[in-house]
matplotlib code that plots the C-alpha trace (Angstrom):
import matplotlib.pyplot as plt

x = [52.6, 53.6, 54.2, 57.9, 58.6, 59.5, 57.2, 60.0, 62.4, 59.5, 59.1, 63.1, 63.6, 61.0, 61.7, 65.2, 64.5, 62.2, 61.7, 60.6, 59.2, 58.9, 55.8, 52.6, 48.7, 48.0, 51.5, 51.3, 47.7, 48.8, 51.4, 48.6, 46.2, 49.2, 50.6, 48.3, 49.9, 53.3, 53.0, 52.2, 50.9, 52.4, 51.1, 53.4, 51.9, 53.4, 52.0, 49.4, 49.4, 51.1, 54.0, 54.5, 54.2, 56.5, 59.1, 58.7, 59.7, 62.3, 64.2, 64.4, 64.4, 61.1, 59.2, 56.0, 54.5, 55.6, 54.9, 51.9, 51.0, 52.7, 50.4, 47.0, 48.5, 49.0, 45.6, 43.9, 46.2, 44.9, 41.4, 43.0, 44.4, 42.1, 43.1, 46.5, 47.6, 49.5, 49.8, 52.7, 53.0, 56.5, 56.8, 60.9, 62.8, 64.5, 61.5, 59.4, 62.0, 62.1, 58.2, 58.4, 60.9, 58.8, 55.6, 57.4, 58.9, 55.5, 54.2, 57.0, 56.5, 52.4, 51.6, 49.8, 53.3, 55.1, 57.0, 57.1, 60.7, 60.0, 56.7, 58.9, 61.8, 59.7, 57.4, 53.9, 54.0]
y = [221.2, 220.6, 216.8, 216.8, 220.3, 223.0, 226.3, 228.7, 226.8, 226.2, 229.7, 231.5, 228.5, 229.1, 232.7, 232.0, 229.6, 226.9, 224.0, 220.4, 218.6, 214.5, 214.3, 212.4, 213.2, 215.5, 217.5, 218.3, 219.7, 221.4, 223.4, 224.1, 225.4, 227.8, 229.1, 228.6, 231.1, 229.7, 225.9, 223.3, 220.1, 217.0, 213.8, 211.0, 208.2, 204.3, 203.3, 200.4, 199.3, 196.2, 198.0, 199.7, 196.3, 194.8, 197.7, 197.3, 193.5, 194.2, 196.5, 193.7, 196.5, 196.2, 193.2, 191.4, 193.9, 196.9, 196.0, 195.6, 199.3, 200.7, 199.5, 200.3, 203.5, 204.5, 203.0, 205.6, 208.3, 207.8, 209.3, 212.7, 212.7, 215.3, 217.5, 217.6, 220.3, 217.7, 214.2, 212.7, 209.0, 207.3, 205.3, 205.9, 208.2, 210.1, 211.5, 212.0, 214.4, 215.8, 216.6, 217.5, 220.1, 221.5, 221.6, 224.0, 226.2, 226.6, 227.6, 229.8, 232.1, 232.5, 236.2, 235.3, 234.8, 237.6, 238.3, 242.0, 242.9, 242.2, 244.3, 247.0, 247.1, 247.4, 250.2, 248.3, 248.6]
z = [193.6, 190.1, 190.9, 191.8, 189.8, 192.4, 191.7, 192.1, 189.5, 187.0, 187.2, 186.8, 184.2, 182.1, 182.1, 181.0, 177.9, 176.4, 179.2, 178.7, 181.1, 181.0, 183.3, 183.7, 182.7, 186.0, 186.0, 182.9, 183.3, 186.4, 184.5, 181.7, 184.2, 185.6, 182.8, 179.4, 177.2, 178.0, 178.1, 175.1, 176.2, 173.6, 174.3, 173.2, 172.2, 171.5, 167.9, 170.1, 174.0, 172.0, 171.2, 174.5, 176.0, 173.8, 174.6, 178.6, 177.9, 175.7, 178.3, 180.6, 183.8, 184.9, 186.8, 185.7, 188.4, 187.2, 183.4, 184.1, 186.5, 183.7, 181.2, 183.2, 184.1, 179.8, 179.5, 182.4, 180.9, 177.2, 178.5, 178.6, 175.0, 174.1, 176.9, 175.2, 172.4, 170.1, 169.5, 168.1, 167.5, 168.5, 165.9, 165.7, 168.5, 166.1, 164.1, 167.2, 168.7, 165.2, 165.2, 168.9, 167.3, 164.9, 167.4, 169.7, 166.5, 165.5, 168.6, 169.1, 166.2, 167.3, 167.3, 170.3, 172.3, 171.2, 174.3, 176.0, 174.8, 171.3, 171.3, 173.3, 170.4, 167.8, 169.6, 170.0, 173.8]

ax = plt.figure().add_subplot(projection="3d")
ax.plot(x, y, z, "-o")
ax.set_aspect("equal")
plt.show()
């Protein structure tokens, strides 16, 4: 159970191209503990607990209730920080996507995931 992410489509998709998943703390370990040569874990993280509370308000969507699960549940989810591969601090949406960007790139070009095909076409398999 990959928390709401079908095996099988996991699976053909991430076969096809690069994936990313939006998910919580325990998906997103699930997926690492499946497949750890093919999966990066970025945790994405609000610049203070202030700031993330300040952006729940602002969006005017969520009750007092909710606000408040959500912040307990960022708070809980914090303690696995170091579980993660990256960090990257959303301080403005457009730079984060841009470091999420060049995360992936880098990890992308690690000899370590050279696919099969590649190794094949240039005759190391």
């Amino acid at each position: 159970n990959y928390y709401g992410t079908p095996k099988k489509f996991l699976e053909e998709t991430c076969q096809e191209a690069d994936v990313i998943f939006d998910i919580d703390v325990q998906g997103g370990l699930k997926i690492k503990e499946n497949y750890p040569k093919k999966s990066i874990l970025i945790f994405i993280l609000p610049p203070s607990l202030e700031v993330l509370e300040t952006r729940l308000r602002g969006r005017e969507t969520d009750s007092e209730e909710v606000i408040k699960r959500r912040l307990l549940n960022a708070e809980s989810e914090l303690r696995h920080l170091f579980k993660y591969d990256y960090y990257v601090v959303n301080h403005d949406f457009r730079k984060t996507v841009g470091k999420i960007k060049n995360i992936v790139e880098t990890e992308e070009a690690r000899v370590g995931r050279i696919s099969e095909k590649l190794l094949e076409k240039m005759g190391l398999a």
